[in-house]
C-alpha positions as CSV (number, residue, x, y, z in Angstrom):
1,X,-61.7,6.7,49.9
2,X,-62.0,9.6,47.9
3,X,-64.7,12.6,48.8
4,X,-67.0,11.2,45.5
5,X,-67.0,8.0,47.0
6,X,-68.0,8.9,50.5
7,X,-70.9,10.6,48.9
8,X,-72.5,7.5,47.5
9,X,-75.4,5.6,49.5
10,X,-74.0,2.2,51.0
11,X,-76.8,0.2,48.9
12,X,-78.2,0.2,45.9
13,X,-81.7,1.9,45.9
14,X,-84.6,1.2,43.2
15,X,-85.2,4.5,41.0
16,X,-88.0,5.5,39.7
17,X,-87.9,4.9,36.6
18,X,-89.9,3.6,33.3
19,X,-91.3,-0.4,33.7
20,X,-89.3,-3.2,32.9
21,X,-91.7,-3.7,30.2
22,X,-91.0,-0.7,28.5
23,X,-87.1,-1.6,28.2
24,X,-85.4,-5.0,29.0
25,X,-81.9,-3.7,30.2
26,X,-80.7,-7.2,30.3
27,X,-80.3,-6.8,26.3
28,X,-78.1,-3.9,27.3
29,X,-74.5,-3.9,27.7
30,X,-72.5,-0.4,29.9
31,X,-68.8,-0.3,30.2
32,X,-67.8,1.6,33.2
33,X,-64.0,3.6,33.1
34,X,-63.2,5.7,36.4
35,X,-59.9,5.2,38.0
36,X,-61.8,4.9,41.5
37,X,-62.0,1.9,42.6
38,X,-65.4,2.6,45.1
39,X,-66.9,4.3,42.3
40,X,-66.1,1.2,40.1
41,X,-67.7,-0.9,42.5
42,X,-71.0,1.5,43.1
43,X,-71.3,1.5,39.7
44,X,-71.4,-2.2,38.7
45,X,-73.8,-3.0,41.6
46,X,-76.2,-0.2,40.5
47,X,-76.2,-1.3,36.7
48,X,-75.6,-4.9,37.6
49,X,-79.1,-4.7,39.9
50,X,-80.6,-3.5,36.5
51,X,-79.9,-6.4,35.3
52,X,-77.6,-5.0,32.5
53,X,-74.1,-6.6,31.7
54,X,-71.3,-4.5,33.1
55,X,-67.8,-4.3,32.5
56,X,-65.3,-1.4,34.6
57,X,-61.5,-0.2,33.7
58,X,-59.7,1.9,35.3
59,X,-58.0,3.6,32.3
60,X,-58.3,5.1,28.6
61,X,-56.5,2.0,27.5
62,X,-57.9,-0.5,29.6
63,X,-61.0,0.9,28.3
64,X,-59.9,0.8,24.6
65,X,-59.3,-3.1,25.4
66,X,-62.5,-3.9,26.8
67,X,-64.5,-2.0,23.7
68,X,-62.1,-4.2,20.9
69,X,-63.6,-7.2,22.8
70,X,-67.0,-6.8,23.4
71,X,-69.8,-4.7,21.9
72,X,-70.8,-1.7,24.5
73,X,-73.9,0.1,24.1
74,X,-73.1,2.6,26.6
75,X,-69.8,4.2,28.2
76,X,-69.7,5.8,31.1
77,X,-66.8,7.7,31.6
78,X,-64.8,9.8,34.1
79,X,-63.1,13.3,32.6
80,X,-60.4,13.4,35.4
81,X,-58.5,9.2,34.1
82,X,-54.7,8.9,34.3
83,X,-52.7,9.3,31.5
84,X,-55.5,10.2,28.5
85,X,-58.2,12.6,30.1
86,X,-61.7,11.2,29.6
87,X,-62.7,14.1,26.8
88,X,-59.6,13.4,24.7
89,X,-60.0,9.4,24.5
90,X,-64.1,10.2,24.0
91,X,-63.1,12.5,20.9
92,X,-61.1,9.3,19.3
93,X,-63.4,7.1,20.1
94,X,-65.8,9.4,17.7
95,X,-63.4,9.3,14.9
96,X,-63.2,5.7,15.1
97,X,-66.6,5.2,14.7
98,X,-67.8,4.2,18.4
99,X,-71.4,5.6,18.2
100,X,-73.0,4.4,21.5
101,X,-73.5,6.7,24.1
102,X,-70.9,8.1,26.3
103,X,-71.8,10.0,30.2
104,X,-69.5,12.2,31.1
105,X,-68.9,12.0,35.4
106,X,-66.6,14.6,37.3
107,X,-66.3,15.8,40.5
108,X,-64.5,19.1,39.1
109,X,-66.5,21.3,36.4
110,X,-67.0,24.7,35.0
111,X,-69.1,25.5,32.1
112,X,-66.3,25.3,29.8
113,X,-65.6,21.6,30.7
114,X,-69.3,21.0,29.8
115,X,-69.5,22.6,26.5
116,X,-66.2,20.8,25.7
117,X,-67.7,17.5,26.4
118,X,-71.1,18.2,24.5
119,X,-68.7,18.9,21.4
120,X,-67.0,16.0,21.8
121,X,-69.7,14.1,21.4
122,X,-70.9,13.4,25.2
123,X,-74.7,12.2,25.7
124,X,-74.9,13.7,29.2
125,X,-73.2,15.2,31.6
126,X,-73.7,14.6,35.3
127,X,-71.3,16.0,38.2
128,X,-70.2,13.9,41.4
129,X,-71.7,13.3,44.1
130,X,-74.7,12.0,42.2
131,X,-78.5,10.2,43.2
132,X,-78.1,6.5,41.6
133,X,-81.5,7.7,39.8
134,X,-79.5,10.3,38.3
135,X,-77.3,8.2,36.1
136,X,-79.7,5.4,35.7
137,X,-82.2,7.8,34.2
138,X,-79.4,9.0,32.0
139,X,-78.8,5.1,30.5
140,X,-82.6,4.7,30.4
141,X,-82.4,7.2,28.0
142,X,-79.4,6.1,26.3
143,X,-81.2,2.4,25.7
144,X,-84.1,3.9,24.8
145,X,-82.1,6.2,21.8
146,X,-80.6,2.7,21.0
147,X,-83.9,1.0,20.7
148,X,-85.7,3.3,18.9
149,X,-82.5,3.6,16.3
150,X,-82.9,0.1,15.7
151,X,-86.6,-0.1,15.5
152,X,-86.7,2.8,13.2
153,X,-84.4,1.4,11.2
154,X,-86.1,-2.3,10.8
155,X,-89.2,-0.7,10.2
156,X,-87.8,1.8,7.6
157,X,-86.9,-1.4,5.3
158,X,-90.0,-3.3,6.0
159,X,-91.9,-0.1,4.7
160,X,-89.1,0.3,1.6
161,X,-90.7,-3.7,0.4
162,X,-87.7,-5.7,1.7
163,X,-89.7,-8.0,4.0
164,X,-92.3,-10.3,3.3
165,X,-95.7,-10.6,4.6
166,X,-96.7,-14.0,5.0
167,X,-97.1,-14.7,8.2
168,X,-95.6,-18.2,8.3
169,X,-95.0,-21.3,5.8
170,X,-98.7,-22.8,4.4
171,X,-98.7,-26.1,2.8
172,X,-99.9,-29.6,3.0
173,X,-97.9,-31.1,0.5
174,X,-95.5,-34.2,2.5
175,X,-92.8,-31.9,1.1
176,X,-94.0,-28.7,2.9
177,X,-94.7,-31.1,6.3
178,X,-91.2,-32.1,6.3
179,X,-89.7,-28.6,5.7
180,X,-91.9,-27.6,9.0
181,X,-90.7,-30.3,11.0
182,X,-86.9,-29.9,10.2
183,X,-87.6,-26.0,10.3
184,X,-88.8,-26.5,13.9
185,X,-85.9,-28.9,14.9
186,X,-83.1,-25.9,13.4
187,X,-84.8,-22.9,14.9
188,X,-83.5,-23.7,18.2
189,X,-80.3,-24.3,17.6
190,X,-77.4,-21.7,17.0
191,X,-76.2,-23.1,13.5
192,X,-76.0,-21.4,10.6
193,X,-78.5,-21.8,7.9
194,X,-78.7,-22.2,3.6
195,X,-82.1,-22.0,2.2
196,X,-82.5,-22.6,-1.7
197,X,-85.0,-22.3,-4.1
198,X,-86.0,-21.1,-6.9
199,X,-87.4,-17.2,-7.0
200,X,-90.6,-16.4,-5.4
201,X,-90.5,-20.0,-3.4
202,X,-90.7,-18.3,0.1
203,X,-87.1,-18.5,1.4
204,X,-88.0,-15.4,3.4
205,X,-90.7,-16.7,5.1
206,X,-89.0,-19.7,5.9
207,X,-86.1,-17.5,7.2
208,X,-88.3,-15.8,9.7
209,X,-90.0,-18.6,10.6
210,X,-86.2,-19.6,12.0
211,X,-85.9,-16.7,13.5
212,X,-89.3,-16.9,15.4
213,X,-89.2,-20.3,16.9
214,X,-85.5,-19.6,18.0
215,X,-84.2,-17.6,21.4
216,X,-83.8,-14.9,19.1
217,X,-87.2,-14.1,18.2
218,X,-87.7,-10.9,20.4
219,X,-84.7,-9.5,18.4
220,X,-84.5,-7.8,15.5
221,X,-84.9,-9.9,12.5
222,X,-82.8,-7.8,9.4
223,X,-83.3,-9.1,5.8
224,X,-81.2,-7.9,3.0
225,X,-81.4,-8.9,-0.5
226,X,-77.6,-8.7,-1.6
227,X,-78.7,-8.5,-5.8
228,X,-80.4,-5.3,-5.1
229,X,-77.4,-3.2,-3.7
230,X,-73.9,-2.7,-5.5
231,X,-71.1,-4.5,-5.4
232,X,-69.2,-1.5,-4.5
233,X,-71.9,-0.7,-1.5
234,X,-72.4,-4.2,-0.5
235,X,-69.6,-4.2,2.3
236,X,-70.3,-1.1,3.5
237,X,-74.3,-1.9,3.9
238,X,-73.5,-5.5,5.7
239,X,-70.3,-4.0,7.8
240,X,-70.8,0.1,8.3
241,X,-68.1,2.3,7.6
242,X,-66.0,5.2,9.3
243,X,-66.4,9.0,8.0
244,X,-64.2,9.6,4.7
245,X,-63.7,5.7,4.6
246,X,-64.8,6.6,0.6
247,X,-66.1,9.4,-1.2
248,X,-69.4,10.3,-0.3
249,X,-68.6,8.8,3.6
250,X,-69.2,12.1,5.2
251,X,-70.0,10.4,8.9
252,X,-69.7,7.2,10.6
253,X,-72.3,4.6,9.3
254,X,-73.7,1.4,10.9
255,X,-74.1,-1.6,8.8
256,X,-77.0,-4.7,9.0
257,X,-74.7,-6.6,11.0
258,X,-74.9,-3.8,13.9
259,X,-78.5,-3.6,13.8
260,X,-79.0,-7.3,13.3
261,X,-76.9,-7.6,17.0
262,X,-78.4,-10.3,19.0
263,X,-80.7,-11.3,16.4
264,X,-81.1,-12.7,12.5
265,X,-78.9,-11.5,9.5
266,X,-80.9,-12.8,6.5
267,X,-79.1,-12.4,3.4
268,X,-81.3,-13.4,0.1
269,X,-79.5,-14.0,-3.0
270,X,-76.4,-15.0,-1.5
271,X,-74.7,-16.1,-4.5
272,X,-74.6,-12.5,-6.1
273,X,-71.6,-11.7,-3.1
274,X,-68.5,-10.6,-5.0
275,X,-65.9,-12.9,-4.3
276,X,-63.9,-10.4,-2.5
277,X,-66.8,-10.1,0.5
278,X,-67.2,-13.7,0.8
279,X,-64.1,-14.3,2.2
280,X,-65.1,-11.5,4.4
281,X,-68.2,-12.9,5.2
282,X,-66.6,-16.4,5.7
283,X,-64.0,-14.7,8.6
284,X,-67.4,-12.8,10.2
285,X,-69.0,-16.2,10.6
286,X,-66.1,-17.9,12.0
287,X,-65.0,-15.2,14.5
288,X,-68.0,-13.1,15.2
289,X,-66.7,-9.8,14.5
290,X,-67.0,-7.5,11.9
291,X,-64.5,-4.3,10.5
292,X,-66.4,-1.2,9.1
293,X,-64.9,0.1,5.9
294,X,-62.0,2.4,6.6
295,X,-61.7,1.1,10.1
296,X,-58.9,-0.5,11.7
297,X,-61.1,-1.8,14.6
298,X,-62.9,-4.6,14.9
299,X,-66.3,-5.0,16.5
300,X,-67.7,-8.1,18.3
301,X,-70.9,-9.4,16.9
302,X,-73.9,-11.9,18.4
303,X,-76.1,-12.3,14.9
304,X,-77.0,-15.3,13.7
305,X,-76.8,-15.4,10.1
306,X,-79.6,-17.5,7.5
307,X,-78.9,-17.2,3.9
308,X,-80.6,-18.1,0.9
309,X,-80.0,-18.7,-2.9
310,X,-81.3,-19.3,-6.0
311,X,-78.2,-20.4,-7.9
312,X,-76.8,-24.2,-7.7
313,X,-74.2,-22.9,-5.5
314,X,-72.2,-26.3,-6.5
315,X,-71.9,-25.1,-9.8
316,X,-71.2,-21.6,-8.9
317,X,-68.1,-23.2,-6.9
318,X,-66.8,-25.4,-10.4
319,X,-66.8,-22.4,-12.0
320,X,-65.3,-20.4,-9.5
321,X,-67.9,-17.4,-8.9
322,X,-68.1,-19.1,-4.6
323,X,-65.7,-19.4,-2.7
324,X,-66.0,-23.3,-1.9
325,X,-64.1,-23.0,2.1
326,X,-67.7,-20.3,2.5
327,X,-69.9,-23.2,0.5
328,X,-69.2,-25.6,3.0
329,X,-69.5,-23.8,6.3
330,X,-72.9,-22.6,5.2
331,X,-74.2,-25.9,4.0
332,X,-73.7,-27.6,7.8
333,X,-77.7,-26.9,7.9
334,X,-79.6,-26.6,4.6
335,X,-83.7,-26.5,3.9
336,X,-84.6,-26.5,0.5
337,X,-88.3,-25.3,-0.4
338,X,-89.7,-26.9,-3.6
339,X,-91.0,-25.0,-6.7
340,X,-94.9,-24.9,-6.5
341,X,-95.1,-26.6,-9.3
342,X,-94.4,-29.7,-7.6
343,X,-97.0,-29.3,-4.7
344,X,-100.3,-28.7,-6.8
345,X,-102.1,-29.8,-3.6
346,X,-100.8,-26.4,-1.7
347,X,-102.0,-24.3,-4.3
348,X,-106.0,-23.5,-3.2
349,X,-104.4,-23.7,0.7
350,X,-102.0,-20.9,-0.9
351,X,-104.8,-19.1,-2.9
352,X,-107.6,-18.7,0.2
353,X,-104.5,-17.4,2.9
354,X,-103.8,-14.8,0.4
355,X,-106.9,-14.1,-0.3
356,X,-107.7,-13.6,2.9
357,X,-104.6,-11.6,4.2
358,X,-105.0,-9.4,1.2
359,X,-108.3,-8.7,1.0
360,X,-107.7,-7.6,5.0
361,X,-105.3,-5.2,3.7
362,X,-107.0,-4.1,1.1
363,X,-110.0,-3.0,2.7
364,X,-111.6,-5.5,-0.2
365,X,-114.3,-8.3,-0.1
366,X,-113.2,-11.4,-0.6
367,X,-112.8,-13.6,-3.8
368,X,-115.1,-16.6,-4.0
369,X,-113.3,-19.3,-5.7
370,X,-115.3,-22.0,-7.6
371,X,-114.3,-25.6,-7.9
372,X,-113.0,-25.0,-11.7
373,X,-110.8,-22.1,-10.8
374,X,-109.2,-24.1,-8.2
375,X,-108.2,-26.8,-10.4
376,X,-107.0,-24.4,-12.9
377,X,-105.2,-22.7,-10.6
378,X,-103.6,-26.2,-9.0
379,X,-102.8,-27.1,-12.9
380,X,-101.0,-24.2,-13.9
381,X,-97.0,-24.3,-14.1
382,X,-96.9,-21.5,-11.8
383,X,-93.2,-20.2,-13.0
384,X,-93.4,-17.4,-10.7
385,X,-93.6,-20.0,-7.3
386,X,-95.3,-18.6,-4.6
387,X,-95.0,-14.7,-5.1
388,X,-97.2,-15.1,-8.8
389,X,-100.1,-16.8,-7.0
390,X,-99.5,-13.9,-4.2
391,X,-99.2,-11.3,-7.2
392,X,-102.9,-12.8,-9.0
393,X,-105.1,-12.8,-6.0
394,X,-104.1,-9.5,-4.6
395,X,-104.6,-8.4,-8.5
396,X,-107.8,-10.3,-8.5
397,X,-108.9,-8.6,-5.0
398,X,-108.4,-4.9,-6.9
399,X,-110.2,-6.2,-10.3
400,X,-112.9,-8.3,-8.3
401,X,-112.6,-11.3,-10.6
402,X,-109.7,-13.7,-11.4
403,X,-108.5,-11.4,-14.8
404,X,-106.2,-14.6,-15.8
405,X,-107.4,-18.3,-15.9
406,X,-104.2,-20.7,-15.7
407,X,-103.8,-23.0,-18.3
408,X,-103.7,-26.7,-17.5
409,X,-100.4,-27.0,-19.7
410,X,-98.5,-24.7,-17.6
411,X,-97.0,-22.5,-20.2
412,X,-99.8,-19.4,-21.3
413,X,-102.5,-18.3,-19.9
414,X,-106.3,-16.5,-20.7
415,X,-106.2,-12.9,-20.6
416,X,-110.1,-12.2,-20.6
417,X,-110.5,-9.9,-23.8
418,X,-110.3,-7.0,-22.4
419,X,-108.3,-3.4,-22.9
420,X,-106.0,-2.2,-20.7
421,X,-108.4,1.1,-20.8
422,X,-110.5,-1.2,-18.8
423,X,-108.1,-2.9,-16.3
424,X,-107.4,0.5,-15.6
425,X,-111.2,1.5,-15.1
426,X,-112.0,-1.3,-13.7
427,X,-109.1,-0.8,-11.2
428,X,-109.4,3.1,-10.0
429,X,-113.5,2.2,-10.1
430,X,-112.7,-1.0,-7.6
431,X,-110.5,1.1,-5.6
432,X,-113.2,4.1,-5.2
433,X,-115.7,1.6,-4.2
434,X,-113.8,-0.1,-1.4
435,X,-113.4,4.0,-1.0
436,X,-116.8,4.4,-0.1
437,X,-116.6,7.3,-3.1
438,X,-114.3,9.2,-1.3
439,X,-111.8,10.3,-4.4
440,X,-109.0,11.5,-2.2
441,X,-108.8,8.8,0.1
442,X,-109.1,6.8,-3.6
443,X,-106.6,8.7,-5.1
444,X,-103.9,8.0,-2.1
445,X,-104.3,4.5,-2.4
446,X,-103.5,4.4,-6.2
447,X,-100.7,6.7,-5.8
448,X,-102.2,9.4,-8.6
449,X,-104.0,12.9,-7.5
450,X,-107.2,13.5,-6.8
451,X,-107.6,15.9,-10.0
452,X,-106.7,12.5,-11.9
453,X,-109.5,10.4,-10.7
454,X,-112.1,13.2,-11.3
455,X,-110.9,13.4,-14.7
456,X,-111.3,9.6,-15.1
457,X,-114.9,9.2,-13.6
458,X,-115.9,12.3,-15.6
459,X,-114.7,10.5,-18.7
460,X,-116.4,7.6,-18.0
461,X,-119.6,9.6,-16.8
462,X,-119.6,8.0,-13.0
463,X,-121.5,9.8,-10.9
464,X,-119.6,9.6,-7.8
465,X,-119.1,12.3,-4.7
C-alpha cells in the first residue's frame, strides 16, 4: 500500500456539505483514473455513498475507453498515471471537446505543477493525503457548475420565446379527451414520439405534457424549433461542435442534445431537417450517441426525443424531402391534435384559461365574455388554431374590449372602426393604467422610453403623473 493510501480513513465519513435537496448526486455521473488500486477503491466507496454513479481506470487509455462509452460529468484524475501523465491526457481531452470538470490529485507538487494544471484546464487541485470532505466539496461544486449551466441555459431560451406557456392541454371536445388519455398511457413509457398538426394546434404543449407525466419530468425539458435555425447551423445546435470544427468555431460548443441529457429533446417542425441530418438524427435515435461537428468522438446520450410536424410527412416521403427508414421509426407512437376548427365546443374553455393566465401576467383585469361573443368566438374558422385565440385575448386584455368579432362564416372578420392612432392610444393608455400612472414602469412594459409616452399623453392632453 502506497504512503497516499495509508493516509485515508478506513470508512467512509459523512461531510458536511450542502442538503440533498439542494443537489441530487444520483443524476451525477464521476469517473475515477488513479493507478492505485486503494485509492481506486476509497474513492468509489466515497462517491458511491453519495449516491453518484462511479466508474475507476487505472490508465490514460483505460480512461479514454470509459469516457467513449459513457457520459462523465466529472473526472477525477491523478497527474503521476503510467504511460500518459495525467496533465497531458487532461490537455487532449480539452481539444477534443470533453468540457466536464476534471480534479487534479497528487501526492508530489510544486507551484509549477499547479499553474500547469490550471492552464490545462483543471477545475481544482487538491494534494494527497486528503479529508474525504475535501474532494467531495470539490464535485459539489463541480455538479453545481453543471446544474446551473444547464438551467441557465433552459431558462435563456424560455426567455428568447421558444417555449410555450400553457400549462397543460384544455379541452372537452371527445377528441381532446382521447388525446389526454393516450397522452397519459405514452408518457410513461420510453418510446419515441410524432406529434402532428397543423400550426398553432399546441404540439408543444402536448410535448411537455409527455415529458411531465413521464420519469423524466424533474429533467430538463429542451424545445427547439428546427424552421427557425439554418440548415448550415442545424447540426451544430442539435449535436455541439469542437473549436475550429468551422469558421466562426472559436471554442468547444455543447449542443441541445447535451443539455437535453436525461431528459426531453422536442424538435418542432421536424419536417424542415435537411435530408443530410436526418439520417443523422435517425443513427442518434437508434444508438444513443451523438458526434459534435469536427469531432471524431462520439458521446453517449440518455434523451428522449418527441417531435412534431406540420407537413404530411407521407407526402414529404413520395416526394423524397424525408427520409422514409426516419418516417417509420418515429411513427411507432403518434398523437395527432386536431385544428380548432373542429372542436368549437373547446373554444370558450380555451378563451376563459387564457384569459385568465393572461390577464395574471398582465397585471390586467379580466375580460367579461357575454353569451354572443362566445358564440362568435366558437363560430369563427379560427385559421390560426390555438395560438390566434391565445394572440386575441391577450390583445383584448391590453385594449380592454374584444377589438375583433369573429365572423360566423369563418373566413373575415369585424375590425371595430377604429384608427390604428387609437389602437395605439388606447394601448399605451391601457398599459399606464394597469401602471397605476407610473410612465416608466409604463414605458418598460411597451418596450419604448419614457420621453415617448410623455410625448403621447401630452398629445392627447392626459393628465397623468
Amino acid at each position: 500500500m502506497s504512503e497516499s493510501d495509508q493516509s485515508l480513513p478506513p470508512t467512509v465519513s459523512t461531510p458536511a456539505v450542502p442538503a440533498a435537496g439542494e443537489l441530487r448526486w444520483t443524476d451525477y455521473a464521476v469517473l475515477v483514473v488513479d493507478d492505485e488500486a486503494g485509492m481506486r477503491s476509497f474513492l468509489e466507496r466515497a462517491l458511491g455513498a453519495r449516491g453518484c454513479t462511479v466508474a475507476a481506470a487505472d490508465s490514460a487509455e483505460a480512461g479514454a475507453a470509459l469516457l467513449a462509452q459513457q457520459h462523465f460529468d466529472a473526472v477525477v484524475l491523478d497527474i503521476a498515471l503510467p504511460g500518459k501523465p495525467g496533465i497531458a491526457w487532461l490537455r487532449e481531452l480539452r481539444e477534443s471537446g470533453f468540457s466536464g470538470d476534471v480534479v487534479l490529485i497528487t501526492a508530489f507538487a510544486d507551484m509549477e505543477t499547479a499553474i500547469d494544471a490550471l492552464r490545462a484546464g483543471a477545475s481544482d487541485f487538491i494534494l494527497k493525503p486528503f479529508r474525504v470532505d475535501q474532494i467531495l466539496n470539490s464535485l459539489q461544486r463541480c455538479f453545481e457548475r453543471a446544474r446551473l449551466a444547464r438551467e441557465n441555459f433552459i431558462l435563456r431560451r424560455e426567455v428568447a420565446g421558444l417555449s410555450g406557456e400553457v400549462d397543460g392541454v384544455v379541452g372537452r371536445s371527445p377528441a381532446m379527451q382521447q388525446l389526454c388519455a393516450l397522452i397519459k398511457r405514452v408518457a410513461p413509457t420510453p418510446a419515441t414520439v410524432l406529434i402532428l398538426g397543423e400550426s398553432g394546434v399546441g404540439k408543444e404543449v402536448a410535448a411537455r405534457a409527455l415529458h411531465q407525466m413521464s420519469a423524466r419530468a424533474e429533467r430538463p425539458f429542451v424545445p427547439v424549433n428546427c424552421a427557425a435555425v439554418t440548415p448550415e447551423l442545424i447540426e451544430s445546435e442539435l449535436f455541439g461542435h469542437v473549436k475550429g470544427a468551422f469558421t466562426g468555431a472559436t471554442e468547444n460548443r455543447h449542443g441541445l442534445f447535451y443539455y437535453a441529457n436525461g431528459g426531453t429533446l422536442f424538435l418542432d417542425e421536424l419536417g424542415e431537417l435537411p435530408l443530410a441530418l436526418q439520417t443523422k438524427l435517425l443513427r442518434v435515435l437508434e444508438e444513443k450517441r451523438i458526434r459534435p461537428v469536427g469531432s471524431a468522438k462520439e458521446v453517449p446520450v440518455d434523451v428522449r426525443v418527441v417531435a412534431a410536424t406540420n407537413r404530411d410527412l407521407r407526402t414529404e416521403v413520395a416526394a423524397g424531402r424525408f427520409r422514409q427508414d426516419l418516417y417509420y421509426r418515429l411513427e411507432v407512437m403518434t398523437l395527432t391534435i386536431p385544428p380548432l376548427r373542429q372542436r368549437p365546443d373547446d373554444v370558450p374553455l380555451l378563451a376563459a384559461h387564457f384569459n385568465v393566465q393572461l390577464s395574471q401576467r398582465l397585471g390586467l383585469p379580466p375580460l367579461v365574455f357575454g353569451e354572443e361573443a362566445l358564440r362568435r368566438l366558437a363560430a369563427y374558422a379560427w385559421p390560426g388554431n390555438v395560438r390566434e385565440l391565445r394572440n386575441l385575448i391577450e390583445r383584448s386584455l391590453i385594449l380592454g374590449h374584444l377589438p375583433l368579432a369573429p365572423e360566423a362564416s369563418g373566413g373575415a372578420a369585424d375590425a371595430l372602426p377604429v384608427s390604428l392612432a387609437e389602437v395605439e392610444k388606447r394601448h399605451i393608455l391601457a398599459v399606464l393604467a394597469a401602471c397605476g400612472g407610473n410612465k416608466s414602469r409604463a414605458a418598460e412594459l411597451l418596450g419604448v422610453s419614457r420621453k415617448t409616452v410623455e410625448r403621447k399623453c401630452a398629445e392627447w392632453g392626459e393628465a397623468l403623473e
